[in-house]
N, C-alpha and C positions, 0 to 999 in steps of 0.2 A: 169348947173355948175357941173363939178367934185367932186366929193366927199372924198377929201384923205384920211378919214378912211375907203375908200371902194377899197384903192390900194390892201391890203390884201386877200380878196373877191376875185379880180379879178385877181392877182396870183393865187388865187386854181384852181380857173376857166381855167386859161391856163395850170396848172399842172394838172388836172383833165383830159383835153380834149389832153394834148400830151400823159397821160397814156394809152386812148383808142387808141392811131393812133398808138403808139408802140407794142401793143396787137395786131391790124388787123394788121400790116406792117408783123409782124413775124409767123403768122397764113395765111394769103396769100399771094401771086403774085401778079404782078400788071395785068396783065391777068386774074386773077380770079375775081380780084375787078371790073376789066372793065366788065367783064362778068356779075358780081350780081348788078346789080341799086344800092340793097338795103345797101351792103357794099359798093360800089363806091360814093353814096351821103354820107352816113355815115362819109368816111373819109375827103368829100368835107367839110359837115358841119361841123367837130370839128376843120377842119383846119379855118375855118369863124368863129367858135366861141372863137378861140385865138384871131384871127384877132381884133373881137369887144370886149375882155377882155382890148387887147393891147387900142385900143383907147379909154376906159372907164377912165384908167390910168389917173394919173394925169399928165396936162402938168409938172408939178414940177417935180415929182417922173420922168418920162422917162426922164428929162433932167440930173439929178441925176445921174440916172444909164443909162448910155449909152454906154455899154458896150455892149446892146442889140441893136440892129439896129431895133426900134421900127418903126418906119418910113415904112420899106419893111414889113415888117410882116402887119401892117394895109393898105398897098397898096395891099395886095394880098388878103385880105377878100374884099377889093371893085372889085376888079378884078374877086372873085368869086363868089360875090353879083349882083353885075353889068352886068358882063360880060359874065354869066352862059355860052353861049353859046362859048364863046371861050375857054373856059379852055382846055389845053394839058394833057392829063395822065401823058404823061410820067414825065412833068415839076411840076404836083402834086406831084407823087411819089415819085418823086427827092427829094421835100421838106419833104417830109413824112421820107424817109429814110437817109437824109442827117442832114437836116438841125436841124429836129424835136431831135434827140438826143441829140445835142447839145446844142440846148436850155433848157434842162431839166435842167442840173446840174445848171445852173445860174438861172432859177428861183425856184428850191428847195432854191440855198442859199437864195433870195433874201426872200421867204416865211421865213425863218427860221431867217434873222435878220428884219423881220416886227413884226416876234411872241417876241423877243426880245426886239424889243422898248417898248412894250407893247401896 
């Protein structure tokens, strides 16, 4: 069972893990990242560990705020759980540089009226 006092937890958890992929995004290439393992899983793993923040969520809470397409976001950690071997760079990167920015400011807000409710 979910634990809706752990929705807040798992906000940080996905603002925590989009800070480090906005850090590598702007410090490499995606050329570079393909080139280093060690920064290429790196950014695989924190985009899976939003992924499983996302599904940790409560069903309440994502139905809440669905303002996020929580849905895709947790289909893309099975995809990169699952599916290791099919993953696309380029359709990572995409997310890392597109999508990953946009996500931030909505869940700063969302952290910030969860500190709120108390």
């Amino acid at each position: 069972m979910r634990e809706e006092i752990r929705n807040l937890e798992r906000l940080e958890h996905i603002n925590e893990a989009i800070n480090v992929l906005i850090e590598y995004q702007t410090a490499h290439t995606l050329e570079e990242a393909k080139s280093n393992p060690v920064v290429y899983f790196g950014l695989v793993k924190h985009v899976e560990i939003i992924g499983e923040a996302v599904y940790k969520l409560t069903l309440e809470y994502r139905a809440k705020h669905n303002e996020v397409n929580w849905g895709d976001i947790e289909r893309m950690r099975h995809v990169l759980v699952h599916g290791y071997y099919k993953i696309r760079p380029q359709q990572l990167w995409q997310t890392i540089v597109e999508d990953i920015p946009n996500l931030k400011p909505v869940i700063v807000r969302l952290i910030q009226e969860e500190k709120e409710k108390g």
